[in-house]
MILUMRO-309350 format. One record per residue: residue in one letter; z, y, x of N, C-alpha, C, CB in turn. Coordinates in nm, 4 decimals, decimal comma. Each point is the difference from the previous one (the first is absolute). Glycine has a CB too. Layout:
BEGIN
type:A; n.w:Z; n.v:Y; n.u:X; ca.w:Z; ca.v:Y; ca.u:X; c.w:Z; c.v:Y; c.u:X; cb.w:Z; cb.v:Y; cb.u:X;
...
END
This chain:
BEGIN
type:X; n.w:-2,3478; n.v:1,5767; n.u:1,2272; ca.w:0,0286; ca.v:-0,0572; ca.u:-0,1295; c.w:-0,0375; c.v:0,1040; c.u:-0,1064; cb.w:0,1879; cb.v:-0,1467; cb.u:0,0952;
type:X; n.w:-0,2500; n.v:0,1246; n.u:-0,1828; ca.w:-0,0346; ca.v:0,0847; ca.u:-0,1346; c.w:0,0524; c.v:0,0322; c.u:-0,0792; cb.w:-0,1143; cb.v:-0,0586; cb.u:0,0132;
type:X; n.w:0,1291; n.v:0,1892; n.u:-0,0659; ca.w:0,1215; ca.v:0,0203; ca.u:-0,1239; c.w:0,0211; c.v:0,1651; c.u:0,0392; cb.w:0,1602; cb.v:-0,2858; cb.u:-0,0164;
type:X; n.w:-0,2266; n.v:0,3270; n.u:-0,1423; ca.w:0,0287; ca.v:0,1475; ca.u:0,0395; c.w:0,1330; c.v:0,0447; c.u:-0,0587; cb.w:-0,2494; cb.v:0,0553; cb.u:0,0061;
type:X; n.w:0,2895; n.v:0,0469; n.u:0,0247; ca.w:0,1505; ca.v:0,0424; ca.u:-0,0908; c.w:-0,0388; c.v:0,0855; c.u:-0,1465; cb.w:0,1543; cb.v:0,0413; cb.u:0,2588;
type:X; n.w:-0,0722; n.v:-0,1091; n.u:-0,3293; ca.w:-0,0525; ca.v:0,0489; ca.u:-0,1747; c.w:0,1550; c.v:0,0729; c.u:-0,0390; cb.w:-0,2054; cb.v:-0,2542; cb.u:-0,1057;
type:X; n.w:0,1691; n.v:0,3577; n.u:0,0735; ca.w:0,0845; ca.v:0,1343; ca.u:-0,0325; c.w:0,0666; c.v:-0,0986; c.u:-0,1578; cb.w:-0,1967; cb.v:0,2935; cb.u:0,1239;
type:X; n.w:0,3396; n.v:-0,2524; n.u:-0,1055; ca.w:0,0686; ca.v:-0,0334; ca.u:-0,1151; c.w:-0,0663; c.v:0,1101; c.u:-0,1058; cb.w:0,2356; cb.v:-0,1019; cb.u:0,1287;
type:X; n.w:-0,1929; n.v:0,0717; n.u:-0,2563; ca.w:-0,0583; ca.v:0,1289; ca.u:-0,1568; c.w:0,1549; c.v:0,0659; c.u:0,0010; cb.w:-0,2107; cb.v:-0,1695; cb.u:-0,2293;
type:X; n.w:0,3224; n.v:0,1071; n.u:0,2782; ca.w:0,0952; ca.v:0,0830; ca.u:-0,0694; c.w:0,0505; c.v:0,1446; c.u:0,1257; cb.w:0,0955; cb.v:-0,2658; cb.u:-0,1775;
type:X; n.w:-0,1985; n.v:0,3197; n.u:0,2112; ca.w:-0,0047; ca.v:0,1316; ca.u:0,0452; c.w:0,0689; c.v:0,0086; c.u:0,1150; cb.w:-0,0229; cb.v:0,0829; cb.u:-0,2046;
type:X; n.w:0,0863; n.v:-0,2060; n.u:0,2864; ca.w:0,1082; ca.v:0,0241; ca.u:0,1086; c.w:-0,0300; c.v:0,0437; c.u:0,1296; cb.w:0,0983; cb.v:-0,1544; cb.u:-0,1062;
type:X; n.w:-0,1223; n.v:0,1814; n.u:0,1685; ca.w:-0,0343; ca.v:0,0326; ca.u:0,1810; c.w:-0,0346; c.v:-0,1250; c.u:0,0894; cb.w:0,1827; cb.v:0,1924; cb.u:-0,0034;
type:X; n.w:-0,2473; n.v:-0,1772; n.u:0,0924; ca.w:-0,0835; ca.v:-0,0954; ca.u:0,0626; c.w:0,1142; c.v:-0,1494; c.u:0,0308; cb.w:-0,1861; cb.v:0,2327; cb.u:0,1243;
type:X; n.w:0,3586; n.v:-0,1822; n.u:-0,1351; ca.w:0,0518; ca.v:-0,1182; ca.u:-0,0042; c.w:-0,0341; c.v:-0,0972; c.u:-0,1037; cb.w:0,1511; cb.v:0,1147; cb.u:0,1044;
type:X; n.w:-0,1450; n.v:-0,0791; n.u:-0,2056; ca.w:-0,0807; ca.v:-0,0923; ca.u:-0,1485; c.w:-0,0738; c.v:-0,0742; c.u:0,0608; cb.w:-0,0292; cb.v:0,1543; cb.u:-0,1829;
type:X; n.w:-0,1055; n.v:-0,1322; n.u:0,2325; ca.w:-0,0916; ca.v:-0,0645; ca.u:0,0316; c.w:0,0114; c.v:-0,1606; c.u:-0,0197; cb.w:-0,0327; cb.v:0,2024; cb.u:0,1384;
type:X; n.w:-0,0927; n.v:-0,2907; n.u:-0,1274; ca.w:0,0291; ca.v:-0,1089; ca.u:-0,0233; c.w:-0,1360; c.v:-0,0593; c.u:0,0781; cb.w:0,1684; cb.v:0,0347; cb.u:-0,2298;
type:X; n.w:-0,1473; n.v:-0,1317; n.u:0,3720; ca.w:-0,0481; ca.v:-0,0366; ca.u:0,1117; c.w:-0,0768; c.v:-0,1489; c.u:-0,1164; cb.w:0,2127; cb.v:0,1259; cb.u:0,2682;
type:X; n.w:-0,3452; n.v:-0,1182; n.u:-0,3016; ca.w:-0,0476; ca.v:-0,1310; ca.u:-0,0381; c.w:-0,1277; c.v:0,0020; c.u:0,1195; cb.w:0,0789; cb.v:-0,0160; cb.u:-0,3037;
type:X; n.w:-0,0407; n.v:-0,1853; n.u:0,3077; ca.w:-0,0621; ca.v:-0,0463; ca.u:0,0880; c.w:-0,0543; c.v:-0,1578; c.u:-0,0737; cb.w:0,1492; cb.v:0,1623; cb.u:0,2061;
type:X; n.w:-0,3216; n.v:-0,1470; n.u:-0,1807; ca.w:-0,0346; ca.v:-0,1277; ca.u:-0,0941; c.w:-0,0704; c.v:-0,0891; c.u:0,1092; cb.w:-0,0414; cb.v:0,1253; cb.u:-0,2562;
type:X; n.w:0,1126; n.v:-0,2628; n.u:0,1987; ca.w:-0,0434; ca.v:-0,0828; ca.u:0,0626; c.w:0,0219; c.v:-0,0719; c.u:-0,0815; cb.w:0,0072; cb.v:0,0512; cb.u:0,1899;
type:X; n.w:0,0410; n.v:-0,1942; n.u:-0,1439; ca.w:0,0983; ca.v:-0,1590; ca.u:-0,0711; c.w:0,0929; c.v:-0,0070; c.u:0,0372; cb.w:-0,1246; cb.v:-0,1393; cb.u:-0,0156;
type:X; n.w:0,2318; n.v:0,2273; n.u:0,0200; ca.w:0,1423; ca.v:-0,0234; ca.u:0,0239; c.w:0,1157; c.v:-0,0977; c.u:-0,0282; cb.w:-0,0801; cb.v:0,1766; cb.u:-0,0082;
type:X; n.w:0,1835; n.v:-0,1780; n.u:0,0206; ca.w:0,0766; ca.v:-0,1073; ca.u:-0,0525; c.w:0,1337; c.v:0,0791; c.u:0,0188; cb.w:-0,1500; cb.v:-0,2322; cb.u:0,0601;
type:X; n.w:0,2747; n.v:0,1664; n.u:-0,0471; ca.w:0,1485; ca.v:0,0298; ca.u:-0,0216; c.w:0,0228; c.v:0,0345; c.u:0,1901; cb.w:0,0865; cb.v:-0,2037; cb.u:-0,2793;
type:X; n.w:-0,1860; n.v:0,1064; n.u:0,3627; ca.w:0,0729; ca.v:-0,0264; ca.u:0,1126; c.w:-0,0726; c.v:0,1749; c.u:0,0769; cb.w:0,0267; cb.v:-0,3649; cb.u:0,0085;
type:X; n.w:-0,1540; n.v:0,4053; n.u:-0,0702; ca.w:-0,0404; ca.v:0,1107; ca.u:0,0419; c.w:0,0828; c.v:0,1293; c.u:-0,0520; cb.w:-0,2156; cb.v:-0,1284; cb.u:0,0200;
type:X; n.w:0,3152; n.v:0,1146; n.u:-0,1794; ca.w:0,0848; ca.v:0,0881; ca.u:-0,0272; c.w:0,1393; c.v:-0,0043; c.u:0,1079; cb.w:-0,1118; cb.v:-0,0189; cb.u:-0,2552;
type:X; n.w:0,1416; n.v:-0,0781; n.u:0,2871; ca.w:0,1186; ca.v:0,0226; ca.u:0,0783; c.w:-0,0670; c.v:0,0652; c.u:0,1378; cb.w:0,1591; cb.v:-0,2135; cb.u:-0,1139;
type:X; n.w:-0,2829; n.v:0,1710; n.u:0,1497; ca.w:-0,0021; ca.v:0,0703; ca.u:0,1218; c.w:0,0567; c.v:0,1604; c.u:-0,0278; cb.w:-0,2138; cb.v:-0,1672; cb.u:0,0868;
type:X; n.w:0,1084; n.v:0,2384; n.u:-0,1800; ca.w:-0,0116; ca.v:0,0932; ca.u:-0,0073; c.w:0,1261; c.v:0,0680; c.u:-0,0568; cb.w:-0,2289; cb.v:-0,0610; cb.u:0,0102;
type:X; n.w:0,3014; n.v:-0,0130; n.u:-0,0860; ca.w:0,1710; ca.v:0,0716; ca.u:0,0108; c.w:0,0959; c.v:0,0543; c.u:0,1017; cb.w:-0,0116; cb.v:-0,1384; cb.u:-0,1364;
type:X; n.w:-0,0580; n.v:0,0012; n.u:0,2891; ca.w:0,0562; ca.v:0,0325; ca.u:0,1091; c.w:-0,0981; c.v:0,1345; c.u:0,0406; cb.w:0,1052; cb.v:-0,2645; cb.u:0,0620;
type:X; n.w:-0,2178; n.v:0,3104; n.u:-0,0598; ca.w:-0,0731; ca.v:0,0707; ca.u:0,0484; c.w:0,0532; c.v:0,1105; c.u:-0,0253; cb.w:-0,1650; cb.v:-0,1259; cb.u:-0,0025;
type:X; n.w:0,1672; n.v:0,1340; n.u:-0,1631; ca.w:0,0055; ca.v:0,1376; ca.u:-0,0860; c.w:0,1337; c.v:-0,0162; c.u:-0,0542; cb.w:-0,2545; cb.v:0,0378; cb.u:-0,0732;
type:X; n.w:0,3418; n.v:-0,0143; n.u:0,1702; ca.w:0,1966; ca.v:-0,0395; ca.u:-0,0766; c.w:0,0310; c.v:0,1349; c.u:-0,0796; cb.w:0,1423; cb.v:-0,1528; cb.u:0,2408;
type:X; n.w:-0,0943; n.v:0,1119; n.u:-0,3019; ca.w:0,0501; ca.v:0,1020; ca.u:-0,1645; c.w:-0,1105; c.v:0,0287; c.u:-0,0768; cb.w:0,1806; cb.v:0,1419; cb.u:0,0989;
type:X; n.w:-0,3390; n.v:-0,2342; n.u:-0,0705; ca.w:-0,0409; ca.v:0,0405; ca.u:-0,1270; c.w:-0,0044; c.v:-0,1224; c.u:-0,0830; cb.w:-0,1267; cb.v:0,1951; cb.u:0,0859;
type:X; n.w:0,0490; n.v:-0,2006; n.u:-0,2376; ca.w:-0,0121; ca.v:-0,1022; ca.u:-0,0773; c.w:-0,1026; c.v:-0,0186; c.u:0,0116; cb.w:0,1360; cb.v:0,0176; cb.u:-0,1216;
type:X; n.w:-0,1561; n.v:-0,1715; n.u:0,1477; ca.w:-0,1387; ca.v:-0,1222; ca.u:0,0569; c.w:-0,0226; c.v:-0,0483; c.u:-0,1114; cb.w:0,0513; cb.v:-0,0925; cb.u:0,2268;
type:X; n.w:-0,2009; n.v:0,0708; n.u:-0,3255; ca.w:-0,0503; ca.v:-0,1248; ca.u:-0,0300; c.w:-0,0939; c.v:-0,0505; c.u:-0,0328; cb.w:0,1311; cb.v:0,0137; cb.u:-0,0200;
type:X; n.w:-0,1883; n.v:-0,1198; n.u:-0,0045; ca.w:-0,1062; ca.v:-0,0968; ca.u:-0,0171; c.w:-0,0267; c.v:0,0671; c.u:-0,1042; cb.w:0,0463; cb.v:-0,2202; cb.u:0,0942;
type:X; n.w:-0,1707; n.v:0,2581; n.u:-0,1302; ca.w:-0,0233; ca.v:-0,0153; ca.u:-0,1482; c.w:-0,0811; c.v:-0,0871; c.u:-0,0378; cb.w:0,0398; cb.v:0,1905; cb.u:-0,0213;
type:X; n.w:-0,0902; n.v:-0,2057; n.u:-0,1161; ca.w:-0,0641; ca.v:-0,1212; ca.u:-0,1243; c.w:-0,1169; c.v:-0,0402; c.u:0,1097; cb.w:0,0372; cb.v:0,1186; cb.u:-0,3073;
type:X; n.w:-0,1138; n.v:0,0284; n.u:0,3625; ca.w:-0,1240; ca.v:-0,0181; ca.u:0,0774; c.w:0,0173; c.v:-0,0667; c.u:0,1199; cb.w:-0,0796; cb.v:0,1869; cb.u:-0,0909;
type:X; n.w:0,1928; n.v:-0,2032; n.u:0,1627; ca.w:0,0654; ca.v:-0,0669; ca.u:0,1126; c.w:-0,0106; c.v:0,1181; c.u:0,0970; cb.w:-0,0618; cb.v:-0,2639; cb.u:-0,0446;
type:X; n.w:0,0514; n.v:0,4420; n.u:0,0326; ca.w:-0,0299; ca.v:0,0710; ca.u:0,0952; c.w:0,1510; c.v:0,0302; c.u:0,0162; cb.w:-0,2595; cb.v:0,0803; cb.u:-0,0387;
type:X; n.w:0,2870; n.v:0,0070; n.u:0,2015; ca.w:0,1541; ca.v:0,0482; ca.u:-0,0431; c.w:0,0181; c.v:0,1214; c.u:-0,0106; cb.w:0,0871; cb.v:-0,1547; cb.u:0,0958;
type:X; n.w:0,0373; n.v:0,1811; n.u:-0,1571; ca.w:0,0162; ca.v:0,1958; ca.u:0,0225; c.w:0,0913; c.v:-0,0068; c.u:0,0394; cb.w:-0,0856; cb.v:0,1299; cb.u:-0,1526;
type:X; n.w:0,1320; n.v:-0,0333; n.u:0,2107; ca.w:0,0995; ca.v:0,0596; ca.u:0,0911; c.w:0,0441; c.v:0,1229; c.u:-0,0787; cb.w:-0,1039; cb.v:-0,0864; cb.u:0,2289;
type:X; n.w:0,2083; n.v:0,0407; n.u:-0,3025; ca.w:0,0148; ca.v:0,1743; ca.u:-0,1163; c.w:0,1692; c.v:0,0334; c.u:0,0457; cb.w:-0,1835; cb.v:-0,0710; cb.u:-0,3054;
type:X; n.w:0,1793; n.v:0,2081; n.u:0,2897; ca.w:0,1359; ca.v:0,0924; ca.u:0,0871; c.w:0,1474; c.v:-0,0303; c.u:-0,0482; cb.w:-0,1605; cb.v:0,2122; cb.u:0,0202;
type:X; n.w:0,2488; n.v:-0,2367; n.u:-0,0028; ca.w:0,1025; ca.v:-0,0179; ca.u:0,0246; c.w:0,0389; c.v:0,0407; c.u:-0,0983; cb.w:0,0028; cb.v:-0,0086; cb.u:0,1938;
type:X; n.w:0,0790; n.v:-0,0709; n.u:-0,2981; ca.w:0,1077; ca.v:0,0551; ca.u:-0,0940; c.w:0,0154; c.v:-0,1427; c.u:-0,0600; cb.w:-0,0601; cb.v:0,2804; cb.u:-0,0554;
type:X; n.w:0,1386; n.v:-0,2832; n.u:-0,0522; ca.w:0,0920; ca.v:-0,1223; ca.u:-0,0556; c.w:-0,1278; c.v:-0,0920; c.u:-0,0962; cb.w:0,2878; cb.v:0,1653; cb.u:-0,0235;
type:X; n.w:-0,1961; n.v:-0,3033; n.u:0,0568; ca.w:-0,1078; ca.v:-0,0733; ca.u:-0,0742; c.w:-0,1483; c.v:-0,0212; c.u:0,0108; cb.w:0,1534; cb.v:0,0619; cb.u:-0,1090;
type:X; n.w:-0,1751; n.v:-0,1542; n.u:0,0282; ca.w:-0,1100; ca.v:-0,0182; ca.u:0,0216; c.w:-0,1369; c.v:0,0960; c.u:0,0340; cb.w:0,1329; cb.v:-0,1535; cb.u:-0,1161;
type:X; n.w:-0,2463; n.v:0,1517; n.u:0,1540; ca.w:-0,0897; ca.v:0,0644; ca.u:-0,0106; c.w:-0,1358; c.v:0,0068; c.u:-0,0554; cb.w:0,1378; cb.v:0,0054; cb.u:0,1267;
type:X; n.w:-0,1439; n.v:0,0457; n.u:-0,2544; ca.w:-0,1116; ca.v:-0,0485; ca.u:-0,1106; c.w:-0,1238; c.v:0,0055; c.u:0,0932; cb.w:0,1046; cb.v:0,1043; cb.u:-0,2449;
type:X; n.w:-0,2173; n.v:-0,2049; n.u:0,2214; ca.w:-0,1506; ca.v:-0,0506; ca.u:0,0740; c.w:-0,0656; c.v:0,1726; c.u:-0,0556; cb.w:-0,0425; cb.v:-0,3716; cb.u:-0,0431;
type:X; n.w:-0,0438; n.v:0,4111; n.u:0,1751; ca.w:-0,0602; ca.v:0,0556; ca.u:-0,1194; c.w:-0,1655; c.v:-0,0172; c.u:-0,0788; cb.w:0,1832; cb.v:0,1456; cb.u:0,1133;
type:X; n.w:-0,1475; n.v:-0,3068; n.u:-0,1597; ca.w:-0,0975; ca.v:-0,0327; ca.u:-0,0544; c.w:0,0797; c.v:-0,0200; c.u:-0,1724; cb.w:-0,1516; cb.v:-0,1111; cb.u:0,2613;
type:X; n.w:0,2700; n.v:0,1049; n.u:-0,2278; ca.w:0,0699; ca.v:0,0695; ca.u:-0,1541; c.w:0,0403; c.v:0,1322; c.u:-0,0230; cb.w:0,0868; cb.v:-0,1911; cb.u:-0,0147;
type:X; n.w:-0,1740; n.v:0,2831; n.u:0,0787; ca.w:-0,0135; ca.v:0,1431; ca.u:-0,0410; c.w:-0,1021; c.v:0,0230; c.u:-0,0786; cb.w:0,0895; cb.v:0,0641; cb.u:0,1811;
END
């Protein structure tokens, strides 16, 4: 599956990181990957690709709104 890992900007250690993977995704491919990747934050973005971004509260901004 395709999707390289894109370094967060706000300076954090390789946990930051943020797992994007492009394809045509949907909601039912985010829950997989919640079960896959448990404690991190899953989601679809505008482009329909997903990210997989590190663990902490709330939501997790796309980073196609960076």
């Amino acid at each position: 599956m395709p999707g390289p890992l894109t370094g967060c900007p706000d300076g954090h250690g390789t946990d930051a990181w943020v797992l994007l993977f492009t394809r045509d995704f949907d909601e039912r491919d985010a829950t997989t990957a919640r079960r896959t990747y448990p404690g991190r934050r899953v989601l679809v973005n505008a482009d329909r690709n997903l990210e997989v971004h590190p663990a902490g509260r709330g939501l997790p901004r796309s980073l196609l709104d960076r």
